[in-house]
C-alpha positions as CSV (number, residue, x, y, z in Angstrom):
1,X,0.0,0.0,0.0
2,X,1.2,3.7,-0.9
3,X,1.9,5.1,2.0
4,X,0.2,8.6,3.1
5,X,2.8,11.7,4.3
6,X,2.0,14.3,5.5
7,X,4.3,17.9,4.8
8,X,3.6,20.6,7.3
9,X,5.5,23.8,5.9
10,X,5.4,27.0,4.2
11,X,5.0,27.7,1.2
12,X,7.6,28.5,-2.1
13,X,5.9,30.0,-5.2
14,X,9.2,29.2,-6.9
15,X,9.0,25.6,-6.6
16,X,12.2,24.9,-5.6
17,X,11.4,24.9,-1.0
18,X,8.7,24.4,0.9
19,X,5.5,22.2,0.6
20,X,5.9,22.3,-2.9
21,X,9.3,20.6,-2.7
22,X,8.0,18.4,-0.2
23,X,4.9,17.5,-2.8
24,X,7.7,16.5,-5.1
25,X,10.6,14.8,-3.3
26,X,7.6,12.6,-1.5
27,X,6.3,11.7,-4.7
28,X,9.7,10.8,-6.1
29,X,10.1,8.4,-3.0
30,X,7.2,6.7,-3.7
31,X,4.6,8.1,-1.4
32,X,1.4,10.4,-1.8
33,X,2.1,13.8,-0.7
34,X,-0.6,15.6,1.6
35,X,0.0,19.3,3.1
36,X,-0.8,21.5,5.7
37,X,0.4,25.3,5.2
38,X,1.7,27.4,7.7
39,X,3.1,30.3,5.7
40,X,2.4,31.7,2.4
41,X,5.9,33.0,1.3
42,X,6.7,35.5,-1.4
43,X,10.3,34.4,-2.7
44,X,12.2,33.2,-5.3
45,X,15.8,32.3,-6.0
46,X,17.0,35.4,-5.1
47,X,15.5,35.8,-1.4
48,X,12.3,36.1,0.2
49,X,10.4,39.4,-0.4
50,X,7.5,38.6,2.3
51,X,6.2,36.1,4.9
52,X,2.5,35.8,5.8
53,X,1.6,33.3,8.5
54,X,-1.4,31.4,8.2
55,X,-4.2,32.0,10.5
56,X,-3.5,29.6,13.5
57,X,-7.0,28.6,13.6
58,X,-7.2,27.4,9.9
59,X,-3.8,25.6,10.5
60,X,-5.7,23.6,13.1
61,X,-8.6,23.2,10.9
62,X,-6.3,21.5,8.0
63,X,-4.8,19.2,10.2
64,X,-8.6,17.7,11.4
65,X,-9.6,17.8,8.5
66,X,-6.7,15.4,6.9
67,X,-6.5,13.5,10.8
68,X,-10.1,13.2,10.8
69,X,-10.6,11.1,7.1
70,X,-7.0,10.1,6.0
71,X,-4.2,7.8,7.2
72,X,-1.3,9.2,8.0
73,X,2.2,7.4,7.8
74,X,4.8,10.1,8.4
75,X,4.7,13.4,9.0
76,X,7.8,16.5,7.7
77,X,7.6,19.7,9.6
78,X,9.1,22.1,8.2
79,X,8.9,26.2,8.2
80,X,6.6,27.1,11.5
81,X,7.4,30.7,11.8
82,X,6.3,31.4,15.4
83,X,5.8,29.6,18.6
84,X,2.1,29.7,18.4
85,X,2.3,27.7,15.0
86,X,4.9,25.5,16.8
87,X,2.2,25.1,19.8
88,X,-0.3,24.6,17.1
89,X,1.5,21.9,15.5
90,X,2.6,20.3,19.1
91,X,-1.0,19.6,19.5
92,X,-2.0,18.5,16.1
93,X,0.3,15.5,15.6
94,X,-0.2,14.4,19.1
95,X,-1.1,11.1,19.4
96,X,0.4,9.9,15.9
97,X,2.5,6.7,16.6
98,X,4.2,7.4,13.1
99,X,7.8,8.6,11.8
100,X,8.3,12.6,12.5
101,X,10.6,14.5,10.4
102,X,11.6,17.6,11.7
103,X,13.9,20.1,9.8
104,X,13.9,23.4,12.1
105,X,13.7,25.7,9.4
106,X,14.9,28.9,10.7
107,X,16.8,30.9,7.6
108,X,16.1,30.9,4.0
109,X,18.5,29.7,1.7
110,X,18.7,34.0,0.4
111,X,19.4,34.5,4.1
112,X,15.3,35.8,4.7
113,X,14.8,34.7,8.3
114,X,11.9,32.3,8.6
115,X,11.7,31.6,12.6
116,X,10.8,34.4,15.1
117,X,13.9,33.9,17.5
118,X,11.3,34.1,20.5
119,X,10.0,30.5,19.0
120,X,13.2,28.7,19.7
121,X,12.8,27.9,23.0
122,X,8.8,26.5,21.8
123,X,10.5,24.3,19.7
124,X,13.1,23.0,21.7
125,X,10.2,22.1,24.1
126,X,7.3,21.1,22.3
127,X,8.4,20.0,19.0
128,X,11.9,18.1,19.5
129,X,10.8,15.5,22.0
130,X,8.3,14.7,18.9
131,X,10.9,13.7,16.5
132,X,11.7,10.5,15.4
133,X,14.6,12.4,13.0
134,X,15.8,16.0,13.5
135,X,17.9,17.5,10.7
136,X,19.5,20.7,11.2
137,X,22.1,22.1,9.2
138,X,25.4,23.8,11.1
139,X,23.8,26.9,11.3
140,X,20.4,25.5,12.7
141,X,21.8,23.4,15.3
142,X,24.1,26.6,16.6
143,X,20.9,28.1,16.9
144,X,19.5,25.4,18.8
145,X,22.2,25.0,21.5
146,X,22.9,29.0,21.7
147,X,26.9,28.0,20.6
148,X,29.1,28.8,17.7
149,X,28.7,26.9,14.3
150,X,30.3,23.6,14.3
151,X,33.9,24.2,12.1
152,X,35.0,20.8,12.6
153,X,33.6,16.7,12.3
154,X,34.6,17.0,16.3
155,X,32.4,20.2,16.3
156,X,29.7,18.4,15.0
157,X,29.6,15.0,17.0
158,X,29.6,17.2,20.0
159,X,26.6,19.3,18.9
160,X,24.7,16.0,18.0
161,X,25.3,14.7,20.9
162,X,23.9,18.0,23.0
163,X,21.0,18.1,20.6
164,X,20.0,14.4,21.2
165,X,20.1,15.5,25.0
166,X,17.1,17.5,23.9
167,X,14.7,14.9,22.6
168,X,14.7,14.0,19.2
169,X,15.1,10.0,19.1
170,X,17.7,10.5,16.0
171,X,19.7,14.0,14.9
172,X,20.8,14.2,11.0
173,X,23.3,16.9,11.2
174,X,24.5,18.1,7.6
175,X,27.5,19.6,7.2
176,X,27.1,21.0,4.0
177,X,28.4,24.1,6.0
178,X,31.6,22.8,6.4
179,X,34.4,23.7,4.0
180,X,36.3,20.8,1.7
181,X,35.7,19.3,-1.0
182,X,33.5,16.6,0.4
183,X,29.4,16.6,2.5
184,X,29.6,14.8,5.2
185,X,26.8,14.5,7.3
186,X,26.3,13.0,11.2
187,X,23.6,10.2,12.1
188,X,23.4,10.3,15.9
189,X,21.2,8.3,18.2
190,X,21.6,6.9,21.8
191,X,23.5,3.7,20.3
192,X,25.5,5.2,17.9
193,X,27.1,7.9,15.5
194,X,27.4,7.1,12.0
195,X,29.4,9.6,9.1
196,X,27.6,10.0,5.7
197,X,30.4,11.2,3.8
198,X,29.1,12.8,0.3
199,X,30.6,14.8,-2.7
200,X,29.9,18.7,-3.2
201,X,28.8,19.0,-6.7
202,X,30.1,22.3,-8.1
203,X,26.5,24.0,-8.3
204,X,24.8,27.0,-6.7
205,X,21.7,24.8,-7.5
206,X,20.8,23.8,-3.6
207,X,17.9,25.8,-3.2
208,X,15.5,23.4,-0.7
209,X,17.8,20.9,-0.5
210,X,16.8,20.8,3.2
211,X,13.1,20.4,2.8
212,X,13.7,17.5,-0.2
213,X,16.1,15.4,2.2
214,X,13.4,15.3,4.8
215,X,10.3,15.2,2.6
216,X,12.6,12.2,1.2
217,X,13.6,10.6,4.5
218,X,10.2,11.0,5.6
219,X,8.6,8.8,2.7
220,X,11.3,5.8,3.0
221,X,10.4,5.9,6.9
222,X,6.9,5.3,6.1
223,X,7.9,2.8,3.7
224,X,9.2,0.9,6.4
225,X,12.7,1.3,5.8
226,X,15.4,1.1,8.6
227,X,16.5,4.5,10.2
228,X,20.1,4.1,8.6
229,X,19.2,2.8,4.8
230,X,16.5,5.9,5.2
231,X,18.6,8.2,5.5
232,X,21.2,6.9,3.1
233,X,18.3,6.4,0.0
234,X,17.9,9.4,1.0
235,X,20.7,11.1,1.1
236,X,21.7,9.6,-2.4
237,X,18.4,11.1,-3.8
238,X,19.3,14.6,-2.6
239,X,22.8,14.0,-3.7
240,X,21.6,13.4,-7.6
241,X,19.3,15.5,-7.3
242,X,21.9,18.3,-6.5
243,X,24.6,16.4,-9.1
244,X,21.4,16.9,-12.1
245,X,20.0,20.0,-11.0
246,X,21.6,22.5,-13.9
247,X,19.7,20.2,-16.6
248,X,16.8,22.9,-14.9
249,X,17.0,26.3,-16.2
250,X,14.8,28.0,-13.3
251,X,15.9,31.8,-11.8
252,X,18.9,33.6,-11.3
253,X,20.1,33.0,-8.0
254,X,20.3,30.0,-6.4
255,X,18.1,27.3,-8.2
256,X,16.1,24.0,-6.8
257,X,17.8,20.6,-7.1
258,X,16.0,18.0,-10.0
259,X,13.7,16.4,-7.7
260,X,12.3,14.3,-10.6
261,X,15.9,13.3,-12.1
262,X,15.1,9.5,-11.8
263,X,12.1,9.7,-13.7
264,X,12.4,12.4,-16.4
265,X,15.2,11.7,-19.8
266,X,18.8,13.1,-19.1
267,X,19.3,16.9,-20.8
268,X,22.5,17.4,-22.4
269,X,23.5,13.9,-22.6
């Protein structure tokens, strides 16, 4: 059976972040995408121009109504923008005994801030406990802990380690931050750290490359896969995706990744 999951983000007219990047990197995975907005966003590869947040009361609404006919298999959270959304949220997937994705979404890709600072300490307390998988970037997890971004693989296995303390069953920490010629991101849990070493493809292409690798991990875990093979399907998926994404010819800053590259004919050869 196809399983049902569930995106619970903001919105990118662009395509490229956002639900609609959820809507596609589920449906590359092999699930059937579902959404509940919390932000309608005006932005495009170049930055965000505005942020509306969606009434809190019709967030609550779209959640019944998809919790009240539909199975649900796996939830992504992405952008929440304040802690009344968070709180909002908190209680709307209460109860679900399925896979949680959580990627904090705090800063635009452009550098638009999409997280109130006041809502950090909401997330931290109502949201992180939730999460089957957290996965910050660098940046996101400095905010998290209130440190310095991780410059080092011994940066980041400490700041793992301090974010598990905080909940989530599993962190993803991506280190896509960190400079060298290769990605390597951090799988923690209570049993074990694993490294997920990756290449950088030389591309300014990465625009919602955090939203696809959740929207992504989400649909394997509701597929049943194993925490570790879901996050390395994918991880691979983002990493083509990124490795195809200049076959797209879409705005002049920094694009989306091919979410579709498995399934559409090559371009250029």
């Amino acid at each position: 059976m196809i399983p049902n999951i569930l995106s619970i983000a903001g919105s990118d007219p662009s395509g490229g972040a956002g639900f609609q990047a959820d809507i596609k990197a589920i449906s590359a995975n092999g699930g059937y995408a579902m959404t509940v907005i919390t932000a309608i966003i005006a932005q495009n590869t170049c930055g965000v121009q505005q942020v509306q947040l969606v009434d809190y009361a019709m967030i609550t609404s779209q959640m019944t109504s998809v919790r009240d006919d539909i199975r649900i298999n796996a939830v992504k959270i992405g952008m929440l923008g304040d802690a009344a959304i968070i709180n909002v949220v908190a209680e709307g997937i209460r109860g679900l005994d399925i896979p949680i994705v959580l990627d904090p979404v705090m800063v635009a890709k452009s550098g638009g801030r999409l997280l109130a600072p006041d809502a950090l300490e909401a997330l931290r307390a109502q949201l992180l406990p939730c999460a089957t998988v957290l996965t910050p970037n660098l940046p996101e997890a400095a905010d998290l802990l209130g440190v310095a971004e991780a410059k080092s693989p011994a940066d980041m296995e400490r700041q793992a380690k301090a974010i598990l303390a905080l909940g989530p069953r599993a962190v993803l920490l991506k280190g896509g931050h960190l400079s060298g010629g290769d990605s390597p991101d951090l799988l923690a849990t209570t049993d074990q750290l694993i490294w997920l070493d990756g290449p950088r493809y030389p591309t300014r292409n990465t625009h919602g490359t955090g939203c696809t690798l959740s929207a992504a991990l989400a649909a394997q875990l509701a597929q049943g896969e194993p925490l570790v093979q879901a996050v390395r399907i994918a991880k691979h998926y983002v990493a083509e995706a990124i490795n195809r994404s200049d076959e797209l010819d879409v705005g002049a800053g920094h694009g989306p990744v091919h979410h579709f590259h498995a399934l559409w004919p090559k371009v250029g050869g």
